[in-house]
C-alpha positions in Angstrom: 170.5 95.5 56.8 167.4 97.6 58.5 165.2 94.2 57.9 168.2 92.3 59.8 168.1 94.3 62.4 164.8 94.5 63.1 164.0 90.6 62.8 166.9 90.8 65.0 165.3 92.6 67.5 161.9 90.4 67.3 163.5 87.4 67.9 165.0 89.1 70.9 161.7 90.0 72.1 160.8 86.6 71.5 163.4 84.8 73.5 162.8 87.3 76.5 158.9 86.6 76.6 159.6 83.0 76.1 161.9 83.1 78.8 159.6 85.0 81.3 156.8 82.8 80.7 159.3 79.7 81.2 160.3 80.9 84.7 156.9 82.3 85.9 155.0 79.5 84.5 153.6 78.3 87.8 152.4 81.9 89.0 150.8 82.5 85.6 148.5 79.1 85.6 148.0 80.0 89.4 146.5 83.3 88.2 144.6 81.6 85.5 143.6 79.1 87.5 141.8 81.7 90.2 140.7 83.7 87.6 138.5 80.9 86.4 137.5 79.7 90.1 136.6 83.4 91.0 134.4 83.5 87.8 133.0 80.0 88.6 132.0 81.4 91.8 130.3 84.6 90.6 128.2 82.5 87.9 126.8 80.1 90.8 125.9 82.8 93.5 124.1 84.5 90.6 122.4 81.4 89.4 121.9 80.9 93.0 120.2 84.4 93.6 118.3 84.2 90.5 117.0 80.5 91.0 116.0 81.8 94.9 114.2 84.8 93.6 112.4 82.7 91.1 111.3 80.6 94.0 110.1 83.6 96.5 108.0 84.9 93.4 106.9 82.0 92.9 105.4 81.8 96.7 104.5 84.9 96.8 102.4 84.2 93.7 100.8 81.4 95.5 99.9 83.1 98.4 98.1 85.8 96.1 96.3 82.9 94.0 95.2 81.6 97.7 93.9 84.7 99.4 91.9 85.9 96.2 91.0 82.9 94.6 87.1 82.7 94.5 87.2 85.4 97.0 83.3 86.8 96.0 81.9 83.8 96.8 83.5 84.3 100.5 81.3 85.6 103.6 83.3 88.3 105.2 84.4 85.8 108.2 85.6 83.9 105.8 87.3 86.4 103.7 88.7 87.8 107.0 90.6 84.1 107.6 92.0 84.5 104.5 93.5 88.3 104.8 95.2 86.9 108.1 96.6 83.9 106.6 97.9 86.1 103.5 99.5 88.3 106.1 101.3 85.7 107.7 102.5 84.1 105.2 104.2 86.9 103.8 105.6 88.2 106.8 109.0 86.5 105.7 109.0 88.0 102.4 108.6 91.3 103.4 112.0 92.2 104.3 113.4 90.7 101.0 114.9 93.7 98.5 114.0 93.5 94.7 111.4 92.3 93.2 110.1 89.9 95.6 110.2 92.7 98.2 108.2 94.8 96.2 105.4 92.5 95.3 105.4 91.1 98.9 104.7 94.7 100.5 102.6 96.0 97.8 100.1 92.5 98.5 100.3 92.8 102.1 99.5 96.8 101.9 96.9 96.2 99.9 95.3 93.6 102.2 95.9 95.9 104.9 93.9 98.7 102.6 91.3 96.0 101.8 90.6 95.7 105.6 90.5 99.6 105.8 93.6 99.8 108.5 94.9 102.5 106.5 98.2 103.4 108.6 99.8 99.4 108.3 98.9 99.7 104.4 100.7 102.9 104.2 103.7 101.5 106.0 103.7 98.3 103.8 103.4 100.5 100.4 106.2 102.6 101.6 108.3 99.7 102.8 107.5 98.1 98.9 108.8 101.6 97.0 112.1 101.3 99.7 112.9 97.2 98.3 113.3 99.0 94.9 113.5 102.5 94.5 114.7 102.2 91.5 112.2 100.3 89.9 109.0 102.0 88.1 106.9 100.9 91.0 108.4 102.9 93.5 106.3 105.9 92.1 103.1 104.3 92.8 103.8 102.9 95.6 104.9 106.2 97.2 101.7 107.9 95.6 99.6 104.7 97.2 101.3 105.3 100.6 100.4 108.9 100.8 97.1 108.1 99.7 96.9 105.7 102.6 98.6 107.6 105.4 95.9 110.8 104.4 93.4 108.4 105.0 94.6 107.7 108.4 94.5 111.4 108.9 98.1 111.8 108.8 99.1 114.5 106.9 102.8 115.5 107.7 103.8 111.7 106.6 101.4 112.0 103.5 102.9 115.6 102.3 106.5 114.0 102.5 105.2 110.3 101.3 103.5 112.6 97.9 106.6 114.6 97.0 108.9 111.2 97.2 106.4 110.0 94.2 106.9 113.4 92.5 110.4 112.7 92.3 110.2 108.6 91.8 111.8 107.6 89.0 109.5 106.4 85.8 106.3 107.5 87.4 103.7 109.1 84.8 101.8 110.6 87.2 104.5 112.8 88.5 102.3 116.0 88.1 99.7 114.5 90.2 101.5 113.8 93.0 102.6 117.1 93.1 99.1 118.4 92.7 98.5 116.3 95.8 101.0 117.5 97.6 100.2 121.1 97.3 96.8 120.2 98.3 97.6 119.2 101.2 100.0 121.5 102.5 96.7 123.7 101.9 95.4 121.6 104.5 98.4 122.4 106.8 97.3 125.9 106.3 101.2 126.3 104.6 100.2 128.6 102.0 103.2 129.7 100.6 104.4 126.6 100.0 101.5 125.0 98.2 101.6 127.8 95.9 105.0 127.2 95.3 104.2 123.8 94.0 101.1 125.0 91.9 103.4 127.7 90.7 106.1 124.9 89.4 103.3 123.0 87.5 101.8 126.0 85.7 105.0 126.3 84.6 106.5 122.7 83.8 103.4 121.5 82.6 101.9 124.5 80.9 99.0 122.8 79.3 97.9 120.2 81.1 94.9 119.8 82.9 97.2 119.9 86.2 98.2 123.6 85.2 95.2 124.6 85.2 94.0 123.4 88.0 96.9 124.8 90.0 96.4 128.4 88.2 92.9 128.2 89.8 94.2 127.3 92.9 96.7 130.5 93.0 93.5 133.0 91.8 91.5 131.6 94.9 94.7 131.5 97.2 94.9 135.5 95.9 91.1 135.9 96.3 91.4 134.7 99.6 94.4 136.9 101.1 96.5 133.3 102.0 99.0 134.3 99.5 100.4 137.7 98.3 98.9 138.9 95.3 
């Protein structure tokens, strides 16, 4: 009697689905239908992204192969021709995000370093750690960026440029930038604060050649009176 009832109930259940799928047929293969246009539609704009990245890589690439192709054998006029058409060209890639972003600013900042203008490069490697910061090149880039800016004798923007590679994402040379950093808030004649960040590496990296060099750095700060003792 229990098995009746229950196959009873099952065909009930059944009948009812049948029935609901009988009267909303239309609004279920409308919702099918969509479902499988919507997905259609995701699939080509990322084919289309992905086949458009390929391509910008893949000019961006060229323009490398052309600026430093055979570039030793160059006199410097004719190397200089070459630096200006590299820039150019890349100007429209530049802007891009992702990858071709990154490897657009990094080759124009490093054209730009090339040719010693030392504030454009570190605009260019800061704008290439900004199209992906994310990525494991947004460390160097920062770090190359500070590097640059110093050189331009611009030490506020290299301080702030050397702590964003500290904190970058997949960057071995984390400590270093720090290091860096502390350095030249030396040269800002901020005291207490560079020995806050030699302090932080002595202790994070206890062993490392970094830690030591910061523990020096906090004997002669002492030495010196620029830091309580």
């Amino acid at each position: 009697m229990a098995d009746n009832a229950f196959n009873r109930k099952d065909e009930d259940s059944s009948k009812k689905i049948e029935s609901f799928i009988s009267k909303n047929r239309t609004v279920i293969l409308t919702v099918a239908v969509l479902l499988i246009a919507a997905a259609a539609v995701v699939m080509s704009v990322f084919l289309i992204r992905n086949s458009k990245k390929n391509k910008n890589l893949a000019e961006i690439d060229a323009i490398e192969f052309a600026y430093a192709a055979k570039s030793n054998d160059l006199t410097e006029d004719e190397q200089a021709v070459r630096a200006e058409d590299a820039l150019k060209a890349l100007e429209e890639y530049t802007a891009l995000s992702g990858v071709a972003g990154v490897r657009a600013n990094l080759l124009t900042a490093s054209i730009y370093n090339s040719k010693k203008e030392y504030e454009k490069a570190s605009s260019f490697y800061e704008a290439a750690a900004l199209a992906d910061e994310k990525a494991y090149t947004a460390g160097i880039s920062y770090f190359n960026a500070a590097s640059a800016a110093e050189e331009s004798g611009n030490s506020k923007k290299a301080l702030e440029l050397y702590k964003k590679a500290a904190d970058a994402p997949f960057f071995p040379a984390s400590v270093h930038a720090s290091f860096s950093a502390a350095r030249v808030e030396e040269s800002l004649e901020a005291y207490e604060e560079a020995a806050a960040i030699y302090q932080n590496i002595v202790d994070e990296y206890t062993d490392s050649t970094w830690a030591k060099l910061s523990q020096s750095r906090l004997i002669a700060l002492k030495a010196e009176g620029k830091i309580q003792q």
